[in-house]
N, C-alpha and C positions, 0 to 999 in steps of 0.2 A: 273445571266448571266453577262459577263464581258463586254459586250460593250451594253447593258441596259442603255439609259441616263433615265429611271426612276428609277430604281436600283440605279444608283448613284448618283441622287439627293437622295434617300431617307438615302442612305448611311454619303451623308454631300460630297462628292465627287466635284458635281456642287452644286454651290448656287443657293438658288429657296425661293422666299416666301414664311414663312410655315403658315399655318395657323391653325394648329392640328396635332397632333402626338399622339401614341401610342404604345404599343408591338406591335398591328398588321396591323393600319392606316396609313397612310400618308395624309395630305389632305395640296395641294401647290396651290401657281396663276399656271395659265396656262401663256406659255410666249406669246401668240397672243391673246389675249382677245377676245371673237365674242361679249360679252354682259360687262356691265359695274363688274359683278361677273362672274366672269368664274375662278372657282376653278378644282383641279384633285384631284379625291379622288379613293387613289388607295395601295395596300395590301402590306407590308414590303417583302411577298415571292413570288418570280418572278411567277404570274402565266400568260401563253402569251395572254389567250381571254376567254369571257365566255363559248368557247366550251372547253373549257382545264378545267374549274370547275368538281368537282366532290362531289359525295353528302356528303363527309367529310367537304368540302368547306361550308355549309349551315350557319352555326356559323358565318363565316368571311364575305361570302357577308352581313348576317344582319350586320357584326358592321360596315361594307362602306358606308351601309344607314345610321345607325345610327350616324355616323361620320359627313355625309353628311348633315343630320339634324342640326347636334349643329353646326354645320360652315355656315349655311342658317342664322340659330338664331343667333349667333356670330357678320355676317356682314348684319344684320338685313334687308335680303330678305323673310324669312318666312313669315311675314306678310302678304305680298303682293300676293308673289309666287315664286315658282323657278321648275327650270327642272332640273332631272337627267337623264342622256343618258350615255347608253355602247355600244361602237361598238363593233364590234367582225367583223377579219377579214379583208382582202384587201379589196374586194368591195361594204363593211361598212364606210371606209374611215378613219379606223382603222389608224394612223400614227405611234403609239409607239405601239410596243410589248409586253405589259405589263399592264393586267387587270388595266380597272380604267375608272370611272364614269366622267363625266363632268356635274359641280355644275353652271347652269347658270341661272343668274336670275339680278334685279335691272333696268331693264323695262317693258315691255310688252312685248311679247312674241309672234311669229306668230303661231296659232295653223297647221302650214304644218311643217311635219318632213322631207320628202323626198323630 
């Protein structure tokens, strides 16, 4: 999509901190940080939410975890713990149109989602 600011960060378009790449990953800082790690781990093809997956898609969501993993490891939150969350949707709180995880961790963590 052409007006995508995830698309064009992954593009090189906007500058973003990468923290991992791939043919099919992107994994950046987020620009508002909630947690001292708050990373986006999110797929090179515009997909807009998890209701837009489809079951050819099953491949690519494992490597966003698995992306999301070695970038935990990486910036040595794994040990401790870290969350991953997808929104899907306007009143998920969804901001960008464009599938992708947020990698947050490097304190403690309140066990309330909602």
């Amino acid at each position: 999509m052409n007006d995508c600011v995830f698309c064009k960060i992954i593009a090189g378009e906007i500058p973003a901190k990468i923290y991992y790449r791939d043919d099919d990953v992107v994994v950046f800082a987020d620009i508002s940080p909630q947690t001292p790690v708050h990373a986006l781990v999110a797929p090179r093809r515009h997909i807009e939410d998890v209701e837009a997956l489809a079951l050819e898609d099953a491949a690519l969501v494992g490597r966003l975890i698995l992306a999301a993993q070695q970038v935990a490891r990486d910036l040595d939150v794994a040990p401790s713990g870290y969350r991953l969350i997808a929104n899907s949707g306007r009143d998920s709180g969804q901001l960008v149109p464009h599938l992708h995880f947020h990698l947050l961790g490097g304190r403690p963590l309140s066990p309330h989602l909602g």
